[in-house]
DRENDO-1510 file (C-alpha; in Angstrom, 1 decimal, always signed):
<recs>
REC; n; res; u; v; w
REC; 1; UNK; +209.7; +127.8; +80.1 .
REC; 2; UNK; +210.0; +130.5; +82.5 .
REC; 3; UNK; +212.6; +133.7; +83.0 .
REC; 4; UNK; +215.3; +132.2; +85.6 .
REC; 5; UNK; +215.7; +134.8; +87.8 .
REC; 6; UNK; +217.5; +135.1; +91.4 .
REC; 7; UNK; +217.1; +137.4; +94.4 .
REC; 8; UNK; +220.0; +138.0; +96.4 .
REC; 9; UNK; +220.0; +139.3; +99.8 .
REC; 10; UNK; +224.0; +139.8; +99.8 .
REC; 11; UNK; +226.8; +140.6; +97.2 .
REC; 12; UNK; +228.5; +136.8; +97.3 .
REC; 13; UNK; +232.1; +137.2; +95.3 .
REC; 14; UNK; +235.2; +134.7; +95.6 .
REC; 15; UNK; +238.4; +135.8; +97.1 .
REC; 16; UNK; +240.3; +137.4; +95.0 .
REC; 17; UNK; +243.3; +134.3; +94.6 .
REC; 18; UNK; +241.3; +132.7; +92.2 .
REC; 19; UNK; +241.5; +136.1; +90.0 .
REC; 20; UNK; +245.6; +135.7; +90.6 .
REC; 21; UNK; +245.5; +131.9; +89.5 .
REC; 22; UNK; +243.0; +132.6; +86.8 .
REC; 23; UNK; +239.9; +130.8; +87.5 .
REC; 24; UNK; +238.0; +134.2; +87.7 .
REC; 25; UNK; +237.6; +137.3; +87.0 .
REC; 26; UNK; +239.0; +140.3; +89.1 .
REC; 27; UNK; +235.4; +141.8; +89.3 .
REC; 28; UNK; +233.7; +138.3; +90.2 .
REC; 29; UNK; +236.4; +138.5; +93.6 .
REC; 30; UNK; +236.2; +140.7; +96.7 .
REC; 31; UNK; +239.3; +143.3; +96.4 .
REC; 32; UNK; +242.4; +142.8; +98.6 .
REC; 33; UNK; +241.7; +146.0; +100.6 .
REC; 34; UNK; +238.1; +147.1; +101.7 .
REC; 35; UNK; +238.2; +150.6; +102.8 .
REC; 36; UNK; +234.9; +152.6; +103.7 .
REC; 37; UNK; +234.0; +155.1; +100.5 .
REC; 38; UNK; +235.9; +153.1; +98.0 .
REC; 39; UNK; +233.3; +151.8; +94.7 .
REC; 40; UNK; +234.5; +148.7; +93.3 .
REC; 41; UNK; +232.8; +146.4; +89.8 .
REC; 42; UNK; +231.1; +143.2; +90.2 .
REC; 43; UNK; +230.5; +141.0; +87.8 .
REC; 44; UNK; +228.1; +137.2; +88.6 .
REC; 45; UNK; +226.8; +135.0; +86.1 .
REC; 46; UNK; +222.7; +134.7; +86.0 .
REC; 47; UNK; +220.4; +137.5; +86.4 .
REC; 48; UNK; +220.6; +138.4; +89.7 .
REC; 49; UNK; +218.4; +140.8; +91.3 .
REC; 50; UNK; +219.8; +142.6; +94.5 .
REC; 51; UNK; +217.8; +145.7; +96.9 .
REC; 52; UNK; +219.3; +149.1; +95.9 .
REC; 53; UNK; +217.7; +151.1; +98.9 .
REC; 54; UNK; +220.2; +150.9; +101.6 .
REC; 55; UNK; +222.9; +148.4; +102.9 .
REC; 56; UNK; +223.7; +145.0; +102.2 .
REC; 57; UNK; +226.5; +142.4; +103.1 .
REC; 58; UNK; +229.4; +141.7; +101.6 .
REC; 59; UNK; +230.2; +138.3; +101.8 .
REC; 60; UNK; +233.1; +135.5; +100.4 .
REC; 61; UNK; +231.7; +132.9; +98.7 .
REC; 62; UNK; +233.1; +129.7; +98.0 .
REC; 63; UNK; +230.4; +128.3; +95.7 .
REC; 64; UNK; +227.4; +126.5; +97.0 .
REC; 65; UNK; +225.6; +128.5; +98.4 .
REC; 66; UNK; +227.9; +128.7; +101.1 .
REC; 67; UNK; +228.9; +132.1; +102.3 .
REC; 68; UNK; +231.1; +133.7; +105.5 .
REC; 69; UNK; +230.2; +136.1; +107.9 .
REC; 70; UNK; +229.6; +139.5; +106.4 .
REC; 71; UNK; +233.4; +141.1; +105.6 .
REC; 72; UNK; +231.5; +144.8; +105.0 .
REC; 73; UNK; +228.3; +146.4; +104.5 .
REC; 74; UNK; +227.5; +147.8; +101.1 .
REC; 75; UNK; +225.4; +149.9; +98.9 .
REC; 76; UNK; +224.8; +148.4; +95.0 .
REC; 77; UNK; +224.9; +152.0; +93.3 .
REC; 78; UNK; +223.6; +150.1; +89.4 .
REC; 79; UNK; +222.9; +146.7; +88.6 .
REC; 80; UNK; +222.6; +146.1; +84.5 .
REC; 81; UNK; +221.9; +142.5; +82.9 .
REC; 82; UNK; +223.3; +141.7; +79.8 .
REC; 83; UNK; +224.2; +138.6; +77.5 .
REC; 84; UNK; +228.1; +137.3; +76.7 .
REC; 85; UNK; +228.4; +134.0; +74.9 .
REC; 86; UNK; +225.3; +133.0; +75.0 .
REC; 87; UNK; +225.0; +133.5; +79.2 .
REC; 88; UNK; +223.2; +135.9; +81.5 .
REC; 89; UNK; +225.3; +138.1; +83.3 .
REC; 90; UNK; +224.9; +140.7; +86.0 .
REC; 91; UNK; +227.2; +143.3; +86.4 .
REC; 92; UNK; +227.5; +146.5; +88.5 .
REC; 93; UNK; +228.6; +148.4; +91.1 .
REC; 94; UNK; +229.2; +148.8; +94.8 .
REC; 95; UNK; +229.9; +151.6; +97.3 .
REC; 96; UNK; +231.5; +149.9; +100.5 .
REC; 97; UNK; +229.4; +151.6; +103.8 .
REC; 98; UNK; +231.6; +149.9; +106.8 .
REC; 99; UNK; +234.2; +147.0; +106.7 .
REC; 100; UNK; +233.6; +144.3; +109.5 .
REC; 101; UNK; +236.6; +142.1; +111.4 .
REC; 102; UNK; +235.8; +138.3; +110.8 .
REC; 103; UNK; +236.5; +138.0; +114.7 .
REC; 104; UNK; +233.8; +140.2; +115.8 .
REC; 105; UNK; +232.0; +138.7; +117.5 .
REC; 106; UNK; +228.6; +141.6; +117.2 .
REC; 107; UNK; +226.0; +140.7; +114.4 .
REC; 108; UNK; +226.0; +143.0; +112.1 .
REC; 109; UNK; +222.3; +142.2; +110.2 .
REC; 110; UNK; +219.4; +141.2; +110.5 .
REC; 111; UNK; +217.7; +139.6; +107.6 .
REC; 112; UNK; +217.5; +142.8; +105.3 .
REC; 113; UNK; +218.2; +144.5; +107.6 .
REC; 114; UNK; +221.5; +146.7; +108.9 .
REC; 115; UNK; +221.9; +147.0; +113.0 .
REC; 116; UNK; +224.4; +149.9; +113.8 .
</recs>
């Protein structure tokens, strides 16, 4: 038995119609407007691990591992795991850095790290 445990390079959350219709929580979905300075909650089930030293992507998830092109660059200003019903949760939250347009083309990292 060993402590499961993930390291995530990006902040993966849903879009935030499956908050409307129910299937999630507002703080497990990426808000309807990104603008730069604004902090937002996140909320993902597991303990998740994520780097707190500079800027990572924000990315929509659809489950699977499957995630689009970075939608903004953020900062994860706290990180806290805790248990509800039995599960491990990580909450926290997020400073957005920059917002990116889905049809730009430019990369915007590499691996861990941010290109400006």
């Amino acid at each position: 038995m060993g402590i499961k445990t993930e390291y995530n390079p990006d902040l993966a959350l849903r879009n935030i119609s499956e908050s409307k219709t129910g299937k999630r929580k507002i703080n497990e979905c990426i808000p309807e407007k990104l603008k730069i300075g604004q902090i937002h909650a996140f909320l993902k089930k597991g303990q998740r691990n994520y780097w707190m030293q500079g800027e990572i992507p924000l990315v929509e998830t659809k489950g699977d591992e499957n995630p689009s092109k970075p939608l903004a660059s953020v900062i994860i200003l706290e990180a806290t795991h805790f248990i509800l019903d039995g599960e491990t949760y990580t909450k926290g939250k997020y400073k957005i850095a920059e917002v990116f347009s889905l049809s730009d083309p430019k990369v915007h990292f590499n691996g861990f790290s941010r290109i400006k």
